[in-house]
C-alpha positions in Angstrom: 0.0 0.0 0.0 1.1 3.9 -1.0 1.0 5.7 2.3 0.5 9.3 2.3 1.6 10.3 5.6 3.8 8.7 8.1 2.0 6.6 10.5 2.9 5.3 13.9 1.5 2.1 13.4 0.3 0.0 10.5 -3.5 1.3 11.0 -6.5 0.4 8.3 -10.4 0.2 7.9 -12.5 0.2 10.9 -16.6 -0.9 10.9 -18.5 -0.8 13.5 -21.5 0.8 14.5 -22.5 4.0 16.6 -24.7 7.0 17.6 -24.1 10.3 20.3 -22.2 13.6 20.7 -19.7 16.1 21.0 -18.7 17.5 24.6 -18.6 20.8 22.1 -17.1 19.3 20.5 -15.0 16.3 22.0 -17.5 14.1 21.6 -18.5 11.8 24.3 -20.9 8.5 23.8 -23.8 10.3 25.5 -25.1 12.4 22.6 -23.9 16.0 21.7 -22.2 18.2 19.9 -20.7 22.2 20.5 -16.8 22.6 21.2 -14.9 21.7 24.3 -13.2 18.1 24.5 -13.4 16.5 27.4 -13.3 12.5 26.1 -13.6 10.2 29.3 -11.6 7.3 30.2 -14.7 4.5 28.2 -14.0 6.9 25.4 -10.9 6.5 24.9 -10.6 2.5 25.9 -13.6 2.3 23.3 -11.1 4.0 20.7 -8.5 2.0 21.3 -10.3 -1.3 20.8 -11.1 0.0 18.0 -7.8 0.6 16.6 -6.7 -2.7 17.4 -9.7 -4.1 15.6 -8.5 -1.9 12.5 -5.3 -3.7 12.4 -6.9 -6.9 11.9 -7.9 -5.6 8.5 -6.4 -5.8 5.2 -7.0 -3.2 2.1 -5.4 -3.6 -1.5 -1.6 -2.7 -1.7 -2.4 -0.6 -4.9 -4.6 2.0 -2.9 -3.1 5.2 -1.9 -3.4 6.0 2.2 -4.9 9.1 3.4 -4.2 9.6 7.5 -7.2 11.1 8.8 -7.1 12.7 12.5 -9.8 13.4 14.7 -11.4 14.0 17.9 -14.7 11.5 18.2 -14.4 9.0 20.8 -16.7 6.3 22.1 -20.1 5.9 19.9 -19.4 8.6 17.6 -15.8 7.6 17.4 -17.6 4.6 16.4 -20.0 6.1 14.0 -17.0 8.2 12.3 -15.2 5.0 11.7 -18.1 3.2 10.3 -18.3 6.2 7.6 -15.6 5.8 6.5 -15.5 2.1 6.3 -18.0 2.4 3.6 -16.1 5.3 2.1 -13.0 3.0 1.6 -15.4 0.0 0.4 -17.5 2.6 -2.3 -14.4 2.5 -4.2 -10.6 1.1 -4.6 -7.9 4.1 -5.5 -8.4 5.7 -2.0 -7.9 4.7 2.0 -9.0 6.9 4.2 -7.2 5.8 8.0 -8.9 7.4 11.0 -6.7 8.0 14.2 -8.5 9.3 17.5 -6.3 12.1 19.2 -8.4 12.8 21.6 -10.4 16.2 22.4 -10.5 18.9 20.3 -8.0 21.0 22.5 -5.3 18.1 22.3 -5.9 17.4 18.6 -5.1 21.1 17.9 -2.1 20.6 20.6 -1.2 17.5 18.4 -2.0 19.0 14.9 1.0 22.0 15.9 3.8 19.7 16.6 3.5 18.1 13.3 1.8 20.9 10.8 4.2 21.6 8.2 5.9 18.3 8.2 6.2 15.1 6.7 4.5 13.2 9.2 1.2 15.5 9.1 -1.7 13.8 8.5 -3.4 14.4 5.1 -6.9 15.2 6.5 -7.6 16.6 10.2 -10.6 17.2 11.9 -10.4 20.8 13.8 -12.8 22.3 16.0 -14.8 25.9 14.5 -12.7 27.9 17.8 -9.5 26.0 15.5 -10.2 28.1 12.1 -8.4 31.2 12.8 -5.6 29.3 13.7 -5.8 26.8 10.9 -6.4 29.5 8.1 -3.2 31.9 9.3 -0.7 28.7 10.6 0.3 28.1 6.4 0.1 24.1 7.3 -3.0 23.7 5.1 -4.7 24.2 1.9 -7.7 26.0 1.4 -10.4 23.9 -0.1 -11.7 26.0 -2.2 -9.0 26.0 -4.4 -10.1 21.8 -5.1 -13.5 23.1 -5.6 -12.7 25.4 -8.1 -10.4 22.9 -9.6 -13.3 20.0 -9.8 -16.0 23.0 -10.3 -18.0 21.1 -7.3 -21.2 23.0 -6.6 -21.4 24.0 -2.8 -24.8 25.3 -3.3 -26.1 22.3 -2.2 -24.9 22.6 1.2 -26.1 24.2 3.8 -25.3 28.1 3.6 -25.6 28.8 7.6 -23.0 26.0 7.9 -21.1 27.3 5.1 -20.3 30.7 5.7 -18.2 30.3 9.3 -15.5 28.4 7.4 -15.7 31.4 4.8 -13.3 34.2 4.6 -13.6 36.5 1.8 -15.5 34.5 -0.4 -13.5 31.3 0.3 -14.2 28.5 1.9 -11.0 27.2 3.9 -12.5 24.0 5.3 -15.3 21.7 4.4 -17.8 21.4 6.8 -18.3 18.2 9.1 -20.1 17.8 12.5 -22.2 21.1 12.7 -24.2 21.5 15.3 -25.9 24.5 17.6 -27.4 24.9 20.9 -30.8 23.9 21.8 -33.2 24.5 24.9 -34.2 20.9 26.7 -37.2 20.9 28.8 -38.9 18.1 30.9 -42.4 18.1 29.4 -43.9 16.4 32.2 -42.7 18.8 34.7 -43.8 21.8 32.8 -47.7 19.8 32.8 -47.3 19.4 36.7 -46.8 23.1 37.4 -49.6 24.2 35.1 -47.5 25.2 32.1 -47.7 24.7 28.6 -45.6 21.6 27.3 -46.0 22.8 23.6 -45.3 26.6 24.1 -42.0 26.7 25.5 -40.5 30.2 26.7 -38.3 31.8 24.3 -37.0 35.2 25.9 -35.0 35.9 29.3 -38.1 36.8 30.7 -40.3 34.1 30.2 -37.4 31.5 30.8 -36.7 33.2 34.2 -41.0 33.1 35.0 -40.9 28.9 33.7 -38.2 28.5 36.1 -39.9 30.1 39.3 -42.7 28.2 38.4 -40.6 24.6 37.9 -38.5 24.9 40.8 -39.6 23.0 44.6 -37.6 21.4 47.2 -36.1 18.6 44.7 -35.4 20.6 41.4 -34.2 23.9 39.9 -36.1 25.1 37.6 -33.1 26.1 34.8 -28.9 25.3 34.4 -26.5 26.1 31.6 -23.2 24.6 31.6 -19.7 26.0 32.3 -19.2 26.5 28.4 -18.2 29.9 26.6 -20.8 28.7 23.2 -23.7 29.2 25.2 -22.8 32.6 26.1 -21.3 33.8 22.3 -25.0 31.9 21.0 -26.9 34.7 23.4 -24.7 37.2 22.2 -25.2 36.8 18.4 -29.1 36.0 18.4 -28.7 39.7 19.8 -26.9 40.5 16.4 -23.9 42.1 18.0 -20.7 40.9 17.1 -18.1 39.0 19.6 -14.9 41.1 18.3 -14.3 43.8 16.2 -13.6 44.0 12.8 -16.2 42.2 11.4 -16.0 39.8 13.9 -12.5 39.3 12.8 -13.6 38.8 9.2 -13.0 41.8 7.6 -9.7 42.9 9.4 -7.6 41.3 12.3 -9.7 41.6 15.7 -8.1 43.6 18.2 -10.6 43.5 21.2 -14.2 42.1 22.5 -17.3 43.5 21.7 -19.2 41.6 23.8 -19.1 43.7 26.8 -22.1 46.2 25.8 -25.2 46.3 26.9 -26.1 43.1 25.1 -23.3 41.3 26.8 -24.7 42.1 30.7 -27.9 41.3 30.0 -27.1 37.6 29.4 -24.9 38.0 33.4 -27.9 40.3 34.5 -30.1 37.0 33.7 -28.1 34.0 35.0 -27.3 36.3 38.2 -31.0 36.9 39.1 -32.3 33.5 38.4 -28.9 32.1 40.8 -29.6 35.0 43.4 -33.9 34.0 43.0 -32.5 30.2 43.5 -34.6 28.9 40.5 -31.3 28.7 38.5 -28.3 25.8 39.4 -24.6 25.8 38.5 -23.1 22.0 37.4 -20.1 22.6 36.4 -18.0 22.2 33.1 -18.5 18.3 32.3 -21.5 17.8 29.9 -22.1 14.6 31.6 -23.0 16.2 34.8 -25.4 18.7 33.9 -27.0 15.9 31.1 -27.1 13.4 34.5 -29.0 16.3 36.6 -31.2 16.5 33.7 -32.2 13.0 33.7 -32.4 12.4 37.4 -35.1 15.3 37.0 -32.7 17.5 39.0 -33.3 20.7 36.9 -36.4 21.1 34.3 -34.5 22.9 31.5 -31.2 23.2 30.5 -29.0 24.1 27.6 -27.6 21.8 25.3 -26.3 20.6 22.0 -28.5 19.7 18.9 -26.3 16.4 18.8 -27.7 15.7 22.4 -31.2 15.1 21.8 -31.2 11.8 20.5 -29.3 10.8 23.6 -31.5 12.5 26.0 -34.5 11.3 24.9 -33.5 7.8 24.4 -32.2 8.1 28.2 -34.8 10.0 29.8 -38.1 8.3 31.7 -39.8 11.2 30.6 -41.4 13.6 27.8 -38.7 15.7 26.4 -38.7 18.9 24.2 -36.9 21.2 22.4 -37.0 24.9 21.8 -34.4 27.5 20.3 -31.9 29.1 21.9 -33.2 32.1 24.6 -33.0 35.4 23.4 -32.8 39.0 25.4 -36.6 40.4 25.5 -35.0 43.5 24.4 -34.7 42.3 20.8 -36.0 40.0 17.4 -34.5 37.0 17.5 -31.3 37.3 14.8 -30.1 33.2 15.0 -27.2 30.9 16.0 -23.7 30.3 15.2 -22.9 27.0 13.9 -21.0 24.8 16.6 -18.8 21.3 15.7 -16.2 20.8 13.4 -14.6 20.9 9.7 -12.2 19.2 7.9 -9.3 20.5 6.3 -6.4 19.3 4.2 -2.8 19.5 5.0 -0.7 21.6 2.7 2.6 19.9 1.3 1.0 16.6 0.3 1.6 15.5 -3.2 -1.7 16.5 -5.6 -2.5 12.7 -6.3 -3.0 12.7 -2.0 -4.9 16.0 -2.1 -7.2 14.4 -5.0 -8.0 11.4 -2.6 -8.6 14.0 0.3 -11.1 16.0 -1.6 -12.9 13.1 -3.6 -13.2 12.1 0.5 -14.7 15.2 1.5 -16.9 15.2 -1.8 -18.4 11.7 -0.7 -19.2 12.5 2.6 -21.4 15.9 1.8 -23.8 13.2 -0.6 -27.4 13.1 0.5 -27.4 9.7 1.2 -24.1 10.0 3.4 -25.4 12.9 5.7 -28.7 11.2 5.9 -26.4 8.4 7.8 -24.8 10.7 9.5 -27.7 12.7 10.5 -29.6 10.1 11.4 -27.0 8.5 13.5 -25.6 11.4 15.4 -27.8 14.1 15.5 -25.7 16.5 13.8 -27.4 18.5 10.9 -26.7 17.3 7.5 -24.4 19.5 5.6 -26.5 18.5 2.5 -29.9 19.4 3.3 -31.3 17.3 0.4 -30.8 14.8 3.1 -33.7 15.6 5.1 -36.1 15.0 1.8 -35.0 11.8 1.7 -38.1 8.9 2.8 -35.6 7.6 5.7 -34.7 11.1 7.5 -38.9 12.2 7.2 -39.8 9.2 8.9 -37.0 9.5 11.4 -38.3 13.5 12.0 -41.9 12.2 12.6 -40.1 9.7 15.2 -38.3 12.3 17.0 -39.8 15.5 16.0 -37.4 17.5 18.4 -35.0 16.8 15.7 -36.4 19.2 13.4 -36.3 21.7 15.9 -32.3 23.0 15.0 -32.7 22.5 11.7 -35.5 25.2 11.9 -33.6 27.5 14.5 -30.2 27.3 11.9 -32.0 27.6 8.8 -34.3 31.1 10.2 -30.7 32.9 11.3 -30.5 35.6 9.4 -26.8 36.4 7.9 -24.8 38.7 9.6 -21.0 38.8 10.7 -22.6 38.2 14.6 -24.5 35.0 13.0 -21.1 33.7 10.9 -19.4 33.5 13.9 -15.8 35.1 15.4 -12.5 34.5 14.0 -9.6 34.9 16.3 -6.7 32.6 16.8 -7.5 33.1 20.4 -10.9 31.6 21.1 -10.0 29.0 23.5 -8.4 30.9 25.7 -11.2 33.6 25.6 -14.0 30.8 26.6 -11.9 30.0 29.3 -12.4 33.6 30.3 -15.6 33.7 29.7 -16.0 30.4 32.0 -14.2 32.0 34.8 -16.4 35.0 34.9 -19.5 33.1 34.7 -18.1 31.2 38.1 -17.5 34.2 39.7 -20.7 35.1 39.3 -22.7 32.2 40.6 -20.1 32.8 43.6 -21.7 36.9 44.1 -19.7 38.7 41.9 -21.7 41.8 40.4 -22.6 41.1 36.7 -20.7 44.1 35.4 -17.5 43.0 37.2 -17.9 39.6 35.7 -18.3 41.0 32.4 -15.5 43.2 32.5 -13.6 40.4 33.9 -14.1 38.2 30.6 -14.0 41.0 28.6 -10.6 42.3 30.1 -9.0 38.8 30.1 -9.9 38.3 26.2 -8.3 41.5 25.4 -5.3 40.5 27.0 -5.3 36.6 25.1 -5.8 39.5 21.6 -3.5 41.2 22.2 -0.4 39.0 23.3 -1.4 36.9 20.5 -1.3 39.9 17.6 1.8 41.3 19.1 3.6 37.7 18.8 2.0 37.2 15.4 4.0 40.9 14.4 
């Protein structure tokens, strides 16, 4: 066999089977998706059974190897591997070899020791946060010049997906697990205290009055995990912009914008309804806050579209879905897409780069993302996937399922609804995080603020300066 890259191991096709989520993207086996990467230890064990399974397998010496890295563990680590499994069986020029790295953060860790280099792999999954950083490192090659090349029409995928991993006009990355934050409620709670099941709240307001009315000695009425997405979700449906510049896109970003008005009235709102007690903190681990919500410890929380499979299939009770919360102050303006791309590693020979992009080609086909929509929960990138007999049956099944789709394709366009681009976005969720902590603990919400505001700044500007 050709290889493309180096590989540590002798590594092939994996099939197995699979469902679940991304801890926001480090996916765990319980059912999301979003962008933060904490993989547990069954993940991980899971992945590597996996791998040794792979080396069982044999594929034809003639077929050129394509190292693929990613950050899916446990049952979508599964679900990845069965993709592409039947992408290396559709034809016989091509294998595509999956390696787990684990989360996002310590794939992107991985992906900068190597980028650049011969033992790079050909085709790397990278977290949305990752796309500054990927577009300005010079270690990969923008897709768009394969889809010019091949003349490939990406108007059949999803524009709202589409235009984060587009920079003047270009598209950098082709899109993979996309995702976006959804409101979970206990329907059976909301009967017993005399609400509406099929009316869910939508603004500050009415999800601060549903949580007065939801909460008793055993359960909070609302909880939001120690994420930074949820917050930059509440700040774009507002139509205000993270950064400046375009959110970054029309010029290099030099501070936060998120520390207006729009900004404190998301800390205003999570401050009364923790000070009111009708609101509960559960830390950082998606697990936790999912576990509270299936014990029937809190009656609404925030999660990932990827999650509701999982939750539903989980829970001994009713479960729906509803769009993100917006301010009461304004018309609801949309969501940034959450999850991942995939991009290809620059300095591979063309005949590699051909079997890179006829990959990425097969997995945007209707019938693939119908798979993969149906298995994961993620949205299709090809929405001609959810015409298809299969997916319409599967969204009269689970009907909360059509719920994102309907929340992603209503955004309206807008640098706020494209989403930020700064090589720094880690770092300013972790502030984010922090401030949000400090304010469940009695901090003021404009000292909060200013905290996550200040500490972004700081991450901006050390980074530009070293980037000089």
């Amino acid at each position: 066999m050709k290889k493309a890259t180096w590989l540590a191991g002798s590594m092939a096709v994996l099939a197995l089977t699979a469902c679940a989520d991304q801890n926001t993207e480090s996916e765990t086996n319980t059912g999301a998706a979003a962008s933060d990467g904490n993989v547990n230890q069954a993940d991980e064990e899971n992945s590597e059974a996996n791998n040794e399974a792979g080396e069982e397998e044999t594929v034809s010496e003639d077929a050129l190897e394509i190292e693929f890295w990613h950050a899916m563990g446990g049952g979508l680590g599964d679900t990845l591997e069965e993709l592409v499994a039947d992408y290396n069986a559709s034809q016989d020029q091509y294998v595509i070899t999956p390696e787990y790295q684990g989360s996002y953060e310590e794939l992107l860790t991985q992906y900068r020791t190597v980028g650049g280099t011969e033992t790079a792999p050909g085709l790397v999954q990278m977290f949305e946060v990752g796309t500054k950083y990927m577009i300005d490192s010079g270690y990969i090659t923008p897709v768009q010049e394969w889809i010019d090349r091949e003349n490939y029409d990406i108007s059949q995928l999803e524009e709202n997906i589409l235009t984060y991993y587009m920079v003047d006009d270009e598209l950098y990355s082709m899109p993979f697990n996309s995702s976006t934050p959804v409101l979970m409620y206990n329907k059976d709670m909301f009967e017993a205290a005399g609400l509406d099941p099929d009316n869910p709240p939508e603004t500050f307001s009415e999800i601060a009055e549903a949580a007065r009315a939801l909460t008793n000695e055993d359960t909070y009425g609302f909880s939001m995990l120690g994420h930074g997405w949820f917050f930059e979700q509440m700040i774009s449906t507002q139509g205000v912009d993270f950064v400046n510049n375009d959110n970054g896109r029309s010029d290099l970003a030099t501070e936060a914008t998120f520390g207006g008005e729009e900004g404190l009235r998301v800390f205003e709102w999570l401050s009364d309804m923790t000070e009111e007690g009708t609101m509960n903190y559960y830390g950082r681990d998606w697990d936790d806050i999912r576990a509270a919500f299936q014990n029937e410890d809190v009656a609404m929380y925030m999660d990932s579209s990827a999650g509701i499979t999982g939750a539903i299939d989980n829970a001994p009770f009713e479960i729906g879905a509803s769009f993100v919360p917006h301010a009461d102050e304004i018309e609801r303006n949309g969501v940034i897409i959450g999850g991942a791309s995939v991009w290809m590693s620059d300095g591979i020979s063309e005949e590699e780069q051909a079997a890179a992009f006829d990959f990425m080609r097969w997995f945007n086909e209707a019938e693939t993302q119908a798979d993969w929509h149906m298995n994961t929960g993620y949205f299709a990138t090809n929405p001609a996937a959810y015409e298809l007999d299969r997916v319409v049956e599967a969204h009269e099944d689970v009907p909360q399922l059509t719920v994102p789709i309907t929340q992603l394709q209503e955004t309206i366009p807008s640098s706020a609804t494209q989403g930020a681009l700064i090589s720094v976005f880690p770092e300013s969720r972790e502030q984010v995080v922090t401030a949000l902590e400090a304010l469940y603990q009695g901090t003021s919400p404009e000292d909060a603020l200013n905290q996550a505001v200040e500490g972004t700044n700081r991450a901006i500007e050390v980074s530009n300066r070293a980037a000089e």
